[in-house]
C-alpha positions as semicolon CSV with decimal commas, in nm:
position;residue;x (nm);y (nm);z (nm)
1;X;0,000;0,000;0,000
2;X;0,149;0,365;-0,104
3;X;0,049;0,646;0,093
4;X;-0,038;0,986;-0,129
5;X;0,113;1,292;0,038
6;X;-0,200;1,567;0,090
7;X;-0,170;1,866;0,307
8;X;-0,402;1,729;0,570
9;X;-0,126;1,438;0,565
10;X;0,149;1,643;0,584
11;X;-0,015;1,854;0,855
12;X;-0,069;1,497;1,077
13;X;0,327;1,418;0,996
14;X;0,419;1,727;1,155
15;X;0,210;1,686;1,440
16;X;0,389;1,324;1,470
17;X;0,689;1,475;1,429
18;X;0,663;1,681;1,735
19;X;0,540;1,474;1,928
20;X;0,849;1,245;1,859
21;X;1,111;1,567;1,944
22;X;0,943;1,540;2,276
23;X;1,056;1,149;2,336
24;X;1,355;1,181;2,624
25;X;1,705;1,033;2,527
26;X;1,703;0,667;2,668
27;X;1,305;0,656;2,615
28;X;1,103;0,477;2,287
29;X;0,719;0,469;2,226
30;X;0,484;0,335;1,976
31;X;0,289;0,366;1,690
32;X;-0,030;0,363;1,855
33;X;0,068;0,559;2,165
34;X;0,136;0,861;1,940
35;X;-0,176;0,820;1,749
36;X;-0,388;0,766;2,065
37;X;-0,248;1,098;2,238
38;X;-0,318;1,323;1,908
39;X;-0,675;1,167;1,960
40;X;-0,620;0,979;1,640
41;X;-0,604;0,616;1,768
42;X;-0,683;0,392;1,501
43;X;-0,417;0,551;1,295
44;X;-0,109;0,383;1,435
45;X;-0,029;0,267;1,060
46;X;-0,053;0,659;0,937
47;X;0,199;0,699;1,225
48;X;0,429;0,518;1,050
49;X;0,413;0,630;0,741
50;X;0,538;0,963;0,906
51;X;0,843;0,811;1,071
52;X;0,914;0,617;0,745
53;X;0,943;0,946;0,580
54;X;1,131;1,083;0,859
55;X;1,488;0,898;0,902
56;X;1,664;1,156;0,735
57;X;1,514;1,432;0,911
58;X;1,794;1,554;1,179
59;X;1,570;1,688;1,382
60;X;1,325;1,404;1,426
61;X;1,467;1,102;1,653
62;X;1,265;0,835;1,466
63;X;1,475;0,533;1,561
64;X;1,309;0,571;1,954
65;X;0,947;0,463;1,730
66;X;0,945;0,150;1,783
67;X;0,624;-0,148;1,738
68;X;0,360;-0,231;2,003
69;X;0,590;-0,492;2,136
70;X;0,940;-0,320;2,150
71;X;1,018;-0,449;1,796
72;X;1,275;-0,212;1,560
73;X;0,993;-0,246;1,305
74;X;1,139;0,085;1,125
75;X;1,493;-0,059;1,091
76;X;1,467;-0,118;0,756
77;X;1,444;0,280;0,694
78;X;1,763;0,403;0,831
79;X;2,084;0,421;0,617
80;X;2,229;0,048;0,752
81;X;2,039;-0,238;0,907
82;X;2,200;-0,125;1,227
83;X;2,184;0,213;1,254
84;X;1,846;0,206;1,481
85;X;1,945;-0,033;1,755
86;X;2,330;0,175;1,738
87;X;2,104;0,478;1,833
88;X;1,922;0,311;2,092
89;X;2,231;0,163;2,268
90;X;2,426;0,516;2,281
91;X;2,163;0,643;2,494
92;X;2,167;0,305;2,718
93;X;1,834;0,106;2,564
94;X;1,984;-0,278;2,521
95;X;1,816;-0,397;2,210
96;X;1,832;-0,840;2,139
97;X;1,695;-0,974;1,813
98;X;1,536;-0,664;1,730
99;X;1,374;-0,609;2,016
100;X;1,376;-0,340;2,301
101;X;1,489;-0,527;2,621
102;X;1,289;-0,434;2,957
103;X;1,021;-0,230;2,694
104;X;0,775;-0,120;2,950
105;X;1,060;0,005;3,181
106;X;1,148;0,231;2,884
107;X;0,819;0,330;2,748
108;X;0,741;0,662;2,699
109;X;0,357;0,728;2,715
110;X;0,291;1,092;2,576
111;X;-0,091;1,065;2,707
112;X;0,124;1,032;3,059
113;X;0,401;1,255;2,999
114;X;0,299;1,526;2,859
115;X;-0,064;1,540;3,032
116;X;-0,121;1,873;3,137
117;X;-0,246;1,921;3,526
């Protein structure tokens, strides 16, 4: 399936987008986290669409989106097959397989953390 750029898409990539500058160095989410907290949460897949358009994006720290389950689903999208869990492991996440070891003790929730009292 191919996903045509429109600017109410682009406008939702953004929002993703800023939502991911907000995820804390040694923190990942999900998909479906981000797309739950911008009250869009049966649009996990949309979600990454964005981050698959946004590994070359400095600015954007796409390899801490990871899959429901801790998964490097988006690994395939950086410049080397390795270049996501390398990220991860400079800022102390221990990745095996692919996966995210100890996920929930590194989950970010942005419907948590960035609730506003």
């Amino acid at each position: 399936m191919q996903i045509k750029l429109s600017e109410e898409n682009i406008d939702f990539f953004q929002c993703v987008y800023e939502v991911v500058r907000l995820i804390p160095k040694g923190r990942v989410t999900n998909y479906g986290a981000i797309a739950k907290y911008l009250g869009t949460a049966r649009s996990s897949r949309m979600v990454g669409w964005a981050m698959n358009a946004a590994h070359n994006l400095p600015d954007v720290p796409a390899h801490r989106v990871v899959n429901r389950i801790g998964l490097l689903s988006g690994a395939a999208h950086f410049s080397t097959p390795t270049q996501m869990q390398e990220l991860l492991e400079k800022e102390g996440i221990k990745v095996k397989e692919d996966q995210i070891i100890n996920f929930t003790e590194h989950f970010w929730d942005p419907q948590v953390e960035l609730r506003i009292d």
